[in-house]
C-alpha positions in Angstrom: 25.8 64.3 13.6 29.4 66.2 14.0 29.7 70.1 13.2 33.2 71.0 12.5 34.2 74.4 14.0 37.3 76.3 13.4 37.5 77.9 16.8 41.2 79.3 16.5 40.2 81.7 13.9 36.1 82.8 15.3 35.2 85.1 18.1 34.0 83.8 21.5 30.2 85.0 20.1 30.6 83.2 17.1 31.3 79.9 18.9 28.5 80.5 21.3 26.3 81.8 18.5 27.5 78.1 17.2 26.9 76.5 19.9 23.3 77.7 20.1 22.2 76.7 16.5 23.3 73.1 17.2 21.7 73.2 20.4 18.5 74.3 18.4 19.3 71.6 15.4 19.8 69.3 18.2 16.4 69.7 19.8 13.9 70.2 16.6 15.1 67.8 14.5 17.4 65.0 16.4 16.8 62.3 18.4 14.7 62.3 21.5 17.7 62.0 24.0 20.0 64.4 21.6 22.7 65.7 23.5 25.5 68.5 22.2 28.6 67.5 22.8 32.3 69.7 22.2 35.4 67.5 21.5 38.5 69.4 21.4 41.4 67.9 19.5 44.9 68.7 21.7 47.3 68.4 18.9 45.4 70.9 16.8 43.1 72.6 18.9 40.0 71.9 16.5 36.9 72.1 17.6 33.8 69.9 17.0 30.1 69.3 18.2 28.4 66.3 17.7 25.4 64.5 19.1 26.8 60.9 20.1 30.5 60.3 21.4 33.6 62.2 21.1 36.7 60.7 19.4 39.3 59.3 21.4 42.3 61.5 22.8 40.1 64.5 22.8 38.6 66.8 25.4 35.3 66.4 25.8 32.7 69.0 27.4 28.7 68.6 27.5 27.2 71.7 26.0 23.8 70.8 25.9 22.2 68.6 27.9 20.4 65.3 27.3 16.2 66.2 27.4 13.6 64.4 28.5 11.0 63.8 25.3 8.5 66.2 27.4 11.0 68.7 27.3 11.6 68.7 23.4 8.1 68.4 22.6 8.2 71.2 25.0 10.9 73.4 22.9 9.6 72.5 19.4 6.3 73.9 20.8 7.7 76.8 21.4 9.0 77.2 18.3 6.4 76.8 16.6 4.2 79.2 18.7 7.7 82.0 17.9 7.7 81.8 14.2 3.5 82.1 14.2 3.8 85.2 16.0 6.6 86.4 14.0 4.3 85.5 10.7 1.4 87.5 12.4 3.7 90.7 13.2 5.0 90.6 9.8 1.6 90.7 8.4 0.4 93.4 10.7 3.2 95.5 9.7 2.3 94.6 6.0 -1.5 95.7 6.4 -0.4 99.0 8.4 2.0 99.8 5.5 -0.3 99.2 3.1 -3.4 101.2 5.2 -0.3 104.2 5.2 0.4 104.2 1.6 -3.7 104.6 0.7 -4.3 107.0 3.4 -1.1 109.3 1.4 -2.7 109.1 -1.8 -5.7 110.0 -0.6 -4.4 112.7 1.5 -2.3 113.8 -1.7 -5.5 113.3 -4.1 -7.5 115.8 -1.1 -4.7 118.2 -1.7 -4.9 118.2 -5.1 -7.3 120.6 -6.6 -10.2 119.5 -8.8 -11.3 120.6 -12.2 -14.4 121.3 -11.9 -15.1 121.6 -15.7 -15.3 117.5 -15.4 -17.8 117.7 -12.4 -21.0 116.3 -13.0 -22.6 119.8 -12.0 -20.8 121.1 -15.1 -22.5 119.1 -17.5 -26.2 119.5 -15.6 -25.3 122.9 -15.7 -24.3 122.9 -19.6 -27.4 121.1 -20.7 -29.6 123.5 -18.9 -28.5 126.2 -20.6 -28.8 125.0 -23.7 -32.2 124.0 -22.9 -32.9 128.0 -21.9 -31.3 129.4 -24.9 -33.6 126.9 -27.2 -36.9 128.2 -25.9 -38.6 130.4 -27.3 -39.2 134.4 -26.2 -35.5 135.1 -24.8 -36.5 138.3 -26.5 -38.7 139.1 -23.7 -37.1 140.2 -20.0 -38.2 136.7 -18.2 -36.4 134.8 -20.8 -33.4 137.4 -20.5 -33.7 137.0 -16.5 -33.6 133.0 -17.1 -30.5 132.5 -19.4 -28.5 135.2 -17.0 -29.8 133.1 -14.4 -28.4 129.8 -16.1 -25.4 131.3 -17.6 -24.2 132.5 -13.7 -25.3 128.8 -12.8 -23.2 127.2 -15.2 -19.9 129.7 -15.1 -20.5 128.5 -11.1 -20.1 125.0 -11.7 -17.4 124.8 -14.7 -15.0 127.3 -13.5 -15.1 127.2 -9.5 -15.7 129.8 -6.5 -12.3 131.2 -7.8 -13.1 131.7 -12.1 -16.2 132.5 -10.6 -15.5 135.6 -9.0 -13.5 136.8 -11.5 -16.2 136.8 -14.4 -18.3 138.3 -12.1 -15.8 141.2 -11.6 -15.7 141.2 -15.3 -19.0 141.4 -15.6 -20.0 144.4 -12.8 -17.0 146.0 -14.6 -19.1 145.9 -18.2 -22.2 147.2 -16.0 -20.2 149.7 -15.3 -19.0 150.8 -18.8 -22.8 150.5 -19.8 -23.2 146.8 -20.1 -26.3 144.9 -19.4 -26.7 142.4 -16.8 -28.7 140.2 -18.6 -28.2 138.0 -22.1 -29.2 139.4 -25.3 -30.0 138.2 -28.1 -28.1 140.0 -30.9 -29.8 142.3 -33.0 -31.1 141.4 -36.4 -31.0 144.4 -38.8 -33.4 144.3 -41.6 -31.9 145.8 -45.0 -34.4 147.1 -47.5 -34.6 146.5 -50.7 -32.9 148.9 -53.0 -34.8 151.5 -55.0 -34.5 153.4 -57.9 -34.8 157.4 -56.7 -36.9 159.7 -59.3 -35.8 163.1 -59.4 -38.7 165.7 -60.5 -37.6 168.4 -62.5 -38.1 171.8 -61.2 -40.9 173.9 -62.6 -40.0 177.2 -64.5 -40.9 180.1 -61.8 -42.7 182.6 -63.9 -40.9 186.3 -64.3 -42.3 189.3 -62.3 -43.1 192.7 -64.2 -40.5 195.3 -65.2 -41.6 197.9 -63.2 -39.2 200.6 -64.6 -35.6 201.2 -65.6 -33.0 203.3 -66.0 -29.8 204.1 -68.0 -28.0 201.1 -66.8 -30.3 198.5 -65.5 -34.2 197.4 -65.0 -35.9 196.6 -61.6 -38.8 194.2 -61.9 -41.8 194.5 -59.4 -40.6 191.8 -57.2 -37.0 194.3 -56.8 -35.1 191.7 -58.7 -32.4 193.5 -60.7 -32.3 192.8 -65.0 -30.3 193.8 -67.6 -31.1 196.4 -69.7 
């Protein structure tokens, strides 16, 4: 196997860099006694590497040495053993990255404030209160006491600490106006039916006695005054 270089236009790191990965080539996959040789050409001053014997007229230098087959088995070993270690680091750093990416999102869904409308307290809470305000004798104080009790429960659990204490401020602010702190019912207001009125007529009051008169006028004996 020859590898052709163009040495005249690469950097000294690129030729060792060269050198290296036929060295490598050389010893995974050559022959048992591979050996890297560099022919130099003196006319043109090209470059190669090969395995077996240098052409004639050219300068010849042994970059790699010829191995024993303990010594490749050794290398190709070694190899093996890098790139499983480099397989295991990459899926470490896979596994960590993906362990980082859950704990953010479940740092970010921490952070993230709840509704607690959609809590399953919330819906207990609901149902309970309907179940208070279907019994019967909420007209009663203990079935006041009960849905004010279930109604504080459920405004708890739907709306948070937060909407919480702010309908309770609401509410000692009603107390305050007059309110009532507990439910009730609303009033029912019975209309009677509508009557006819009867109107008695007034009995005729009965005249009192003249009692005397005078040029101009008559005074009954009651004092009322009459024509004359």
């Amino acid at each position: 196997m020859t590898l052709l270089v163009p040495v005249r236009r690469a950097p000294a790191a690129w030729r060792f860099c060269a050198a290296l990965a036929v060295a490598a080539c050389a010893s995974l996959a050559g022959p048992v006694h591979a050996q890297v040789m560099r022919c130099t050409d003196p006319g043109t001053g090209k470059v190669t590497y090969t395995d077996g014997a240098c052409d004639k007229g050219t300068a010849v230098r042994e970059v790699e040495s010829r191995k024993t087959p303990e010594e490749i088995q050794e290398e190709r070993a070694q190899a093996r053993e890098a790139l499983q270690l480099k397989q295991q680091r990459l899926q470490i750093e896979r596994q960590e990255a993906q362990q980082e990416a859950r704990q953010d999102r479940e740092r970010s869904a921490a952070r993230a404030p709840a509704d607690p409308s959609r809590s399953p307290e919330c819906a207990r809470s609901r149902r309970n209160l309907d179940r208070v305000a279907s019994e019967s004798g909420l007209g009663n104080y203990d079935g006041q006491a009960r849905m004010a009790a279930a109604q504080r429960q459920m405004d708890l659990d739907c709306l948070g600490p937060q909407g919480y204490a702010e309908v309770e401020r609401a509410r000692g602010s009603g107390m305050a106006n007059g309110g009532s702190d507990y439910y009730a019912p609303p009033a029912v207001v019975i209309v009677p039916p509508r009557r006819p009125v009867v109107v008695q007529p007034a009995l005729p009051v009965p005249a009192a006695p003249i009692s005397h008169c005078n040029v101009f006028r008559c005074y009954d004996q009651a004092g009322n005054v009459r024509p004359r």
